[in-house]
C-alpha positions, 0 to 999 in steps of 0.5 A, a space after each residue: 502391709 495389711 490393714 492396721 486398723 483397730 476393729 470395731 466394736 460392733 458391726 460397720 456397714 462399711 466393712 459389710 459392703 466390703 465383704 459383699 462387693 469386694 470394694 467400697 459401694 457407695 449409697 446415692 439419694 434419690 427422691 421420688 416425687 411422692 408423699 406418705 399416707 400419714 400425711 395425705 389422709 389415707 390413715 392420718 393427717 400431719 404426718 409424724 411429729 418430728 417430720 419436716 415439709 421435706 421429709 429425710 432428703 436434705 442431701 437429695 437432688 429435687 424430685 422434678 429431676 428423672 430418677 436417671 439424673 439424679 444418679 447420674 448427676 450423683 455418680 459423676 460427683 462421687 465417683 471421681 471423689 471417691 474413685 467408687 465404681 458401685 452404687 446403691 441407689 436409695 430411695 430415700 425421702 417419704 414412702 417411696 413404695 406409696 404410689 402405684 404399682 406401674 409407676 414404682 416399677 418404672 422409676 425402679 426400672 430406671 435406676 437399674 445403670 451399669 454400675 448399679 448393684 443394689 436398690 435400696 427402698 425407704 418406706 413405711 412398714 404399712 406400706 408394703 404387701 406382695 404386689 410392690 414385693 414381687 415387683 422388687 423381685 423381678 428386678 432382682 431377678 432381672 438385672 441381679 441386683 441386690 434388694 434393700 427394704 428399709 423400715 422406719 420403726 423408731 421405736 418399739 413403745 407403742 405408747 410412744 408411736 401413738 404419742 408421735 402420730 407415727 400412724 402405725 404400730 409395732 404390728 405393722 412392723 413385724 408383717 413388713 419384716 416376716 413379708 419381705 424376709 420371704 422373698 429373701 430381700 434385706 431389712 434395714 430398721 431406722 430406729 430413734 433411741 431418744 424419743 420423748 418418753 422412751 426410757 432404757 427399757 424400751 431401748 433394750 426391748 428395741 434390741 431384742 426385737 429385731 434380733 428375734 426378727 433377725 432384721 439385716 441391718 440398723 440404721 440409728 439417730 438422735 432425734 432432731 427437732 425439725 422447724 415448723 413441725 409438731 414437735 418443734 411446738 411441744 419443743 418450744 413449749 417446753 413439754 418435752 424434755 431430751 436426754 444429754 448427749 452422754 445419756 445418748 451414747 449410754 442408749 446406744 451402746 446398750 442397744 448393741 449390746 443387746 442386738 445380735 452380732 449378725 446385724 450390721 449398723 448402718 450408722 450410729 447417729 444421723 445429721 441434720 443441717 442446723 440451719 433446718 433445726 431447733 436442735 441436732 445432736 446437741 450441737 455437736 458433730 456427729 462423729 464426735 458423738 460417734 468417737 465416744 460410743 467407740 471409744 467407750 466400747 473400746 475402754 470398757 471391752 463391750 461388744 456388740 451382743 454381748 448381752 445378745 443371750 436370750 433367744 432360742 430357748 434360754 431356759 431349757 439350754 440346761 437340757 439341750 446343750 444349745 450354745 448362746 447366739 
């Protein structure tokens, strides 16, 4: 019997992996010992308001481990779990193109097992140019590995990403993206549809961004408000306020509305151990939050880029018989 499943209402990457690899591909954390300009001085101090000391690794392995260790270390627990045979190695915590170009090569270099074939690299949108490009594509062309950029935007106001102290702007991001879309690579965008002080504009101006940059991917995640950092004080000083759980879900659903059917979600919604946080998704499990965006969608027969008709030249179609994205 083939699969039963219900398809889902919007684009899963694991169904994408699927389809490029032929099997289940499984994405392992790495951390690098490096830090993130907005953090050393280069273009701010403190880093962005919802940043921890630790940065987004809260599953890595410590950085003083080699590159090679943590995958291996990582394999050898997922790969009789999940009977996986392919990885991705993402470099994951801070800005992992931030350092020099030898030694991002080098760790690259070492991440390039048997059993690797992708590298996935999380990095800021100002911290990219054509030197760490070209290195990534002589990996590509050297080991035949696929090449994963991944971009924290967050959000699109950019009254917000002054607000946030994200230390750069929408421009900054859109560079990025036309830069590494040229060497045929993919982008992957970490978006936050809660941020304090975005409304449902934003959230549909997000959408309609990335679709016209034609961006390969989305990662998205409610805000978690981390101990210890900036935000936590606006938190605890009760100068911002978060949306409902429900409001949430209503974001996300129209956020995939308006995106274009073409781009794959990585996720819906993040996690964050409570014990690290003042507040994680409302103090819910994530798949619960998950199961009602789709079981919404489902009920309500709303797909992803439903609403995705606004590109290509909307209104002159009248003359030129172009058909809707």
């Amino acid at each position: 019997m083939g699969d039963t499943r219900k398809p889902k209402h919007y684009r899963p990457y694991s169904v994408y992996m699927k389809e490029c690899y032929g099997e289940k591909v499984y994405k392992i954390p790495v951390a690098l010992p490096v830090t993130c300009p907005n953090r050393d001085g280069e273009i701010g101090h403190g880093g962005c308001a919802f940043c921890g000391e630790i940065g987004a690794g809260y599953e890595n392995l410590p950085a003083s481990m080699t590159v090679g260790q943590q995958i291996k270390e990582n394999i050898a627990h997922i790969g009789p779990k999940y009977k996986a045979k392919k990885f991705i190695p993402y470099f994951q915590n801070f800005s992992n193109t931030y350092l020099e170009p030898k030694q991002f090569k080098a760790y690259l270099e070492e991440a390039c097992l048997d059993s690797v074939v992708g590298l996935a690299i999380a990095t800021r949108p100002d911290c990219i140019n054509d030197t760490y490009l070209a290195i990534l594509k002589e990996i590509q062309e050297a080991y035949g590995l696929a090449i994963y950029l991944e971009y924290g935007l967050q959000t699109v106001n950019y009254k917000t990403l002054q607000k946030i102290n994200r230390g750069h702007g929408l421009a900054e991001f859109i560079d990025a993206v036309l830069k590494t879309k040229a060497y045929g690579f993919s982008v992957c965008t970490h978006m936050i549809l809660n941020l304090p002080g975005d409304t449902m504009d934003d959230v549909i101006e997000g959408a309609r961004v990335l679709s016209a940059l034609s961006v390969d991917q989305v990662k998205l995640h409610a805000l978690y408000i981390v101990k210890g950092t900036e935000m936590a004080k606006w938190y605890e000083n009760h100068e911002i306020e978060l949306i409902s759980s429900d409001a949430y879900i209503e974001r996300v659903i129209t956020f995939l509305r308006y995106l274009s059917p073409k781009i794959v979600l990585q996720r819906l919604i993040g996690r964050a151990p409570e014990e690290n946080t003042l507040f994680t998704n409302w103090s819910m499990g994530w798949w619960r939050i998950q199961e009602s965006i789709e079981a919404r969608m489902e009920a309500d027969d709303l797909w992803q880029g439903d609403l995705c008709d606004y590109l290509d030249g909307k209104a002159v179609r009248k003359f030129t018989k172009e058909v809707r994205v």
